[in-house]
Backbone as numpy.savetxt, mean C-alpha at the origin, in Angstrom:
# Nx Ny Nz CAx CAy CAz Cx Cy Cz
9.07 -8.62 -16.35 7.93 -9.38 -16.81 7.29 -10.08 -15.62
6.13 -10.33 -15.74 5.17 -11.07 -14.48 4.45 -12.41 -14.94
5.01 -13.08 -14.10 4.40 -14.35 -14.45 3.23 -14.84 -13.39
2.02 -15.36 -13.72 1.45 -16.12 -12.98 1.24 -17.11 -13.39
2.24 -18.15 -12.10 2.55 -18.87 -11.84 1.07 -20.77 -12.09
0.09 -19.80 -11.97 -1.17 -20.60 -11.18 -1.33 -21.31 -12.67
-0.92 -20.72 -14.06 -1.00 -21.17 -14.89 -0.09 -21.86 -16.37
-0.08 -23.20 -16.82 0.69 -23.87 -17.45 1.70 -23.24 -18.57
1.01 -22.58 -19.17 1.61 -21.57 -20.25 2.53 -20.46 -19.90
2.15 -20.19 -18.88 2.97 -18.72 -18.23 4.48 -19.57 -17.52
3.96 -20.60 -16.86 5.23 -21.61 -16.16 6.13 -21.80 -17.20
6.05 -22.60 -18.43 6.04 -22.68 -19.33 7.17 -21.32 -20.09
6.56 -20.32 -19.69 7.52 -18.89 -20.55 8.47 -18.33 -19.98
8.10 -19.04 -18.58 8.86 -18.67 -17.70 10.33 -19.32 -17.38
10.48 -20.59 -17.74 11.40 -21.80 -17.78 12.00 -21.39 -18.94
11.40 -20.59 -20.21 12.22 -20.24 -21.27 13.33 -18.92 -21.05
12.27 -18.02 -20.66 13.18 -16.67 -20.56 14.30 -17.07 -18.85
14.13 -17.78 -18.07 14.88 -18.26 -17.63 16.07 -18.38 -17.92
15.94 -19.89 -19.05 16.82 -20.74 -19.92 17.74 -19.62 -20.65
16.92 -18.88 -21.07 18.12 -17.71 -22.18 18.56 -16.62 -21.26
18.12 -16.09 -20.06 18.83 -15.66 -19.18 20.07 -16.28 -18.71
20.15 -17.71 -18.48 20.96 -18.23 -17.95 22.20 -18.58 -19.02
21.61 -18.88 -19.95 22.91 -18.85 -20.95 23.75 -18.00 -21.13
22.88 -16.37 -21.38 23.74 -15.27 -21.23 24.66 -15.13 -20.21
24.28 -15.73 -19.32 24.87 -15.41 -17.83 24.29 -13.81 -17.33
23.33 -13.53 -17.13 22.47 -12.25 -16.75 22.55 -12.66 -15.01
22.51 -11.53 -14.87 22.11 -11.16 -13.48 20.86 -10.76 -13.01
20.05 -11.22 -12.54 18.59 -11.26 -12.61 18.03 -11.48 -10.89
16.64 -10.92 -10.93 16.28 -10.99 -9.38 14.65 -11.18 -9.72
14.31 -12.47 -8.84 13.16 -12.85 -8.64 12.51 -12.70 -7.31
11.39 -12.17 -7.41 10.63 -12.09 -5.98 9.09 -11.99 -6.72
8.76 -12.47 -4.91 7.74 -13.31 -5.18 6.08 -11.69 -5.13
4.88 -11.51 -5.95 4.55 -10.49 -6.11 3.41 -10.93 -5.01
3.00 -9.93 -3.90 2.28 -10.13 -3.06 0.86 -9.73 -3.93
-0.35 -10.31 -3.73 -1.67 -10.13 -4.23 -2.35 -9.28 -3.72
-3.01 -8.34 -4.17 -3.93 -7.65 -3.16 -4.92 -6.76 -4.76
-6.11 -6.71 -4.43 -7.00 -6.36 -5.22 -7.25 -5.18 -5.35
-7.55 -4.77 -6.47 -7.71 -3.34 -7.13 -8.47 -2.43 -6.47
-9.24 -3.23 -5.62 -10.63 -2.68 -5.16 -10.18 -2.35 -3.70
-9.18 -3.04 -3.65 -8.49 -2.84 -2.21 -7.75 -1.79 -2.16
-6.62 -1.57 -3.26 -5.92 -0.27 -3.31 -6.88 1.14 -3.49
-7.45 1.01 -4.45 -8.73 2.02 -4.79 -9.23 2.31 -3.73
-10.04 1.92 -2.62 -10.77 1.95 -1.61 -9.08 2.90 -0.45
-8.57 2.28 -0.35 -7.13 2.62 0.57 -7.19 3.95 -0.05
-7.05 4.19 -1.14 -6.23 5.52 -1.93 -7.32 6.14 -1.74
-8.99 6.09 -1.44 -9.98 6.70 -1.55 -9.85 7.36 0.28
-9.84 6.73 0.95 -9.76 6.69 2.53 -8.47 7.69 3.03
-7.25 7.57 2.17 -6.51 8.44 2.77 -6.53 9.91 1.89
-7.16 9.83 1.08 -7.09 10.99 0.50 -8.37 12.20 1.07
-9.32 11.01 1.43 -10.55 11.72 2.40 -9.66 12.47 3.28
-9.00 11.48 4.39 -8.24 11.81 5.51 -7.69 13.23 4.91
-6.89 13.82 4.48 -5.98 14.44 4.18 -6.70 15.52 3.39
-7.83 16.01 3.25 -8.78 16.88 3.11 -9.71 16.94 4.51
-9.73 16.35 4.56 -10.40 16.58 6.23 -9.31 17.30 7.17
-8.41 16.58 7.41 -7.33 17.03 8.06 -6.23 18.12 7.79
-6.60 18.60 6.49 -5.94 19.81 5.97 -4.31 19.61 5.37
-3.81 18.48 4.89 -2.78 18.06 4.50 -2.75 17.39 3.12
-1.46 16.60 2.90 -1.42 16.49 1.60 -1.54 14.70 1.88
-1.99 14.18 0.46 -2.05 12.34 0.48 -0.88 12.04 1.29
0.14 12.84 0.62 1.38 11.64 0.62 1.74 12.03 2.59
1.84 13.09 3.03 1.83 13.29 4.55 0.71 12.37 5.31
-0.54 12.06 4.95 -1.52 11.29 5.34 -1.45 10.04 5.16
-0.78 9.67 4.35 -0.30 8.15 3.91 0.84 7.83 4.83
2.07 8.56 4.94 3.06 8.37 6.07 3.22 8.60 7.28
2.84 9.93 7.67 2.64 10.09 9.13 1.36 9.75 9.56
0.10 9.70 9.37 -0.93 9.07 10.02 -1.49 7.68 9.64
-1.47 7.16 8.13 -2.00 5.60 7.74 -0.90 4.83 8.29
0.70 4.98 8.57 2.03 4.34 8.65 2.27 4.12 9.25
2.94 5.83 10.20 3.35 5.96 11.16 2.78 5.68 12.62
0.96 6.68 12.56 0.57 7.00 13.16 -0.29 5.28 13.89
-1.09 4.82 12.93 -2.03 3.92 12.67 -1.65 2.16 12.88
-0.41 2.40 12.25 0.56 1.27 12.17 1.79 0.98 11.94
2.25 1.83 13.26 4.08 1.84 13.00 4.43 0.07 13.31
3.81 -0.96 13.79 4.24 -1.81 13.75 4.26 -3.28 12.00
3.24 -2.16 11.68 3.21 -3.03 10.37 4.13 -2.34 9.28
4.76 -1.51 9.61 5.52 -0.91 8.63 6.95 -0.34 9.17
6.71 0.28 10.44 8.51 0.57 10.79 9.03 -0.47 10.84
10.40 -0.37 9.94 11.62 -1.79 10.08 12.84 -0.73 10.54
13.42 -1.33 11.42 14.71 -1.12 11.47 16.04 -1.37 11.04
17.13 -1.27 10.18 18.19 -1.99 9.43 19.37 -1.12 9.41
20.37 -1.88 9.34 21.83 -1.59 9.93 22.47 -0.76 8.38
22.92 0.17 8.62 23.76 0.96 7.59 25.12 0.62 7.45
25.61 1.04 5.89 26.82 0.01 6.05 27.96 0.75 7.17
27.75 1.75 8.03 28.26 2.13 9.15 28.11 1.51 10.19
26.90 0.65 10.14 26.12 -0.08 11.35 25.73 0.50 12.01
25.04 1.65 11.67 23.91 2.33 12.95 22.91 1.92 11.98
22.03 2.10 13.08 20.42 1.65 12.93 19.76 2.64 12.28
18.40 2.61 11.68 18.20 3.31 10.74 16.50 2.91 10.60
15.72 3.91 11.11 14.16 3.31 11.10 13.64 3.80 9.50
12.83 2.47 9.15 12.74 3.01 7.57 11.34 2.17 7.32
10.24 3.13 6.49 9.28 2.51 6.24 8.96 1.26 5.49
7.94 0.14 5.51 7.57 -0.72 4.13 6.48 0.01 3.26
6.75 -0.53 2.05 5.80 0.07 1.09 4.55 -0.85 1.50
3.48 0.12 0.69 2.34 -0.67 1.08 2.50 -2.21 0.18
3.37 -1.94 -0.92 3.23 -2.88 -1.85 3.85 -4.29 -1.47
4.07 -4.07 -0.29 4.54 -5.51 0.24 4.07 -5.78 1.47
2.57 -5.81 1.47 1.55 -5.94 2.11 0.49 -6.87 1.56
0.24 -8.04 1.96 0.02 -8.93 1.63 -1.87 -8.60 1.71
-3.17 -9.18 1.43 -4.32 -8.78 1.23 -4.73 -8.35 2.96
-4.32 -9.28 3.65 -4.56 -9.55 5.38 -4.03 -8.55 5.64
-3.10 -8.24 5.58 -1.96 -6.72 6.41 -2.79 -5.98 6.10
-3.02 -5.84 4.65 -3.67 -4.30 3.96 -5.02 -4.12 4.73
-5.82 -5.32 4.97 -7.05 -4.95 5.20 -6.84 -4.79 7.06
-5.82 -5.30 7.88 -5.59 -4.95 9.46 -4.99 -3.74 9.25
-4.28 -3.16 7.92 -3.68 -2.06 8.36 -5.14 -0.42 8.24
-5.80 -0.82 7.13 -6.60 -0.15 6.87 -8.09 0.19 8.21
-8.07 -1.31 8.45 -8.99 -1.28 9.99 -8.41 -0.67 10.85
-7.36 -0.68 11.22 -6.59 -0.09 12.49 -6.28 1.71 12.01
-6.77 1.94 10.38 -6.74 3.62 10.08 -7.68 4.27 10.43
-8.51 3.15 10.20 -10.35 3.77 10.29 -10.49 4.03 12.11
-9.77 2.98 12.31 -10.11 2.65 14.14 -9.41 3.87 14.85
-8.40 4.47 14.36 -7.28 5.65 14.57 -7.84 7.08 14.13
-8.01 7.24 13.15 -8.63 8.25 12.48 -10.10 8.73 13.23
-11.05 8.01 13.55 -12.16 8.10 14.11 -11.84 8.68 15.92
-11.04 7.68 16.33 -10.80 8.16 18.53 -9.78 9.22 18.09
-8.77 9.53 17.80 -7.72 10.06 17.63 -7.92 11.34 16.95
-8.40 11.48 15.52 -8.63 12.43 14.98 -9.95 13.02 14.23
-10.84 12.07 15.17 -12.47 12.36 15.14 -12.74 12.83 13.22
-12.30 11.80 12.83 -12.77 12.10 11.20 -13.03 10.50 10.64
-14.57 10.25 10.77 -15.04 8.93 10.48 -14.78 8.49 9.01
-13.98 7.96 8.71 -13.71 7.20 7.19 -14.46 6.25 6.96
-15.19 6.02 5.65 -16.45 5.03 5.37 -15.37 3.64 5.12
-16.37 2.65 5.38 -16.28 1.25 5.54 -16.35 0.62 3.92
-16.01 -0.18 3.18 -16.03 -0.42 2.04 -17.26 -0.19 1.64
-17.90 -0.88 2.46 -19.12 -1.64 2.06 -20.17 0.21 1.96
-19.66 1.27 2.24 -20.75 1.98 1.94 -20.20 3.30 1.25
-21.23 2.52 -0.02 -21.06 3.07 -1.17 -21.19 4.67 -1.72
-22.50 4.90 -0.81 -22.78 6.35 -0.83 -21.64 7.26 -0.02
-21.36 6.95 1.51 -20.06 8.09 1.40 -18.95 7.91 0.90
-18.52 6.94 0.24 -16.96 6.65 -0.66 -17.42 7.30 -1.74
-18.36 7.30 -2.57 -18.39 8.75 -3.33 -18.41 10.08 -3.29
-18.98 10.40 -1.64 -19.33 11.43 -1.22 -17.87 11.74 -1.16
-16.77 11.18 -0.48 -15.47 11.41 0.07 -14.60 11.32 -1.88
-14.84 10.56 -2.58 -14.02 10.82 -3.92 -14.45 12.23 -4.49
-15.35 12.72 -4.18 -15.93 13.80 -4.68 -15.43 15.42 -4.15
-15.01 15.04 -2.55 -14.30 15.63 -1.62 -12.72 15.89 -2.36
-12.03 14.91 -3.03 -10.97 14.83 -2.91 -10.60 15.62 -4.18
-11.94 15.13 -5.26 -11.57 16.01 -6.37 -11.79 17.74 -6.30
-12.36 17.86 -5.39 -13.02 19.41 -4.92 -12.07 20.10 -4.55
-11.33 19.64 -3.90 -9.56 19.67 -3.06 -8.65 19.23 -3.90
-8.27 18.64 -4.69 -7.16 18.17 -5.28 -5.92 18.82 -5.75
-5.99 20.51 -5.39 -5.00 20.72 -5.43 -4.41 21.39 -4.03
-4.69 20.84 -3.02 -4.28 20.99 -2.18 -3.98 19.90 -1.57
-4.59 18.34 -1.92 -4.32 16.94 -1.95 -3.11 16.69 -2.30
């Protein structure tokens, strides 16, 4: 269940299902849900899916090796110890990417994609080729 917090009633439902969690004695895990807007994911999911018709590959390869890897291995490679204790390089989801990351990680795709792999990805703000490019993707989509 998701609570936001920002409001009295939800705080409120939240202190309850708490309360009867805790009685049961449940085992339970809270974390905190990073924000980022619809229009933000939409636009992201629109941009790499361009990419990846342009570039002749699939979303999910265009999402990891070039939006991730390629674009921003520092906002996303983590390194962490196995219970062997070797090291172990392992991606973050986008979903724990806070609105700021998403939008430096997305600038630094456009900024990559354009010198690197000479395929200009539109800017939010323009409306006419983000349709032109959703239109692309459905034309392709099974090779997306």
């Amino acid at each position: 269940m998701i609570y936001n917090l920002n409001f009295a009633d939800e705080r409120e439902a939240l202190k309850a299902r708490l309360e009867k969690l805790a009685l049961k004695g449940a085992t339970i895990e809270v974390k905190e849900r990073k924000e980022r807007t619809l229009t933000q994911n939409r636009y992201l999911h629109v941009i790499i899916g361009y990419f990846a018709c342009e570039y002749g590959i699939s979303a999910e390869e265009a999402k990891v090796d070039y939006f991730k890897r390629a674009a921003n291995r520092q906002l996303f490679e983590r390194e962490i110890k196995s219970r062997r204790g070797q090291t172990i390089k392992c991606l973050r989801s986008t979903t724990e990417l806070t609105s700021e990351e998403m939008t430096l990680a997305i600038d630094r795709f456009r900024h990559w994609s354009s010198i690197e792999a000479g395929i200009y990805l539109p800017s939010p703000e323009d409306g006419a080729f983000i349709e032109h490019a959703e239109r692309e993707i459905e034309r392709n989509k099974e090779f997306v």
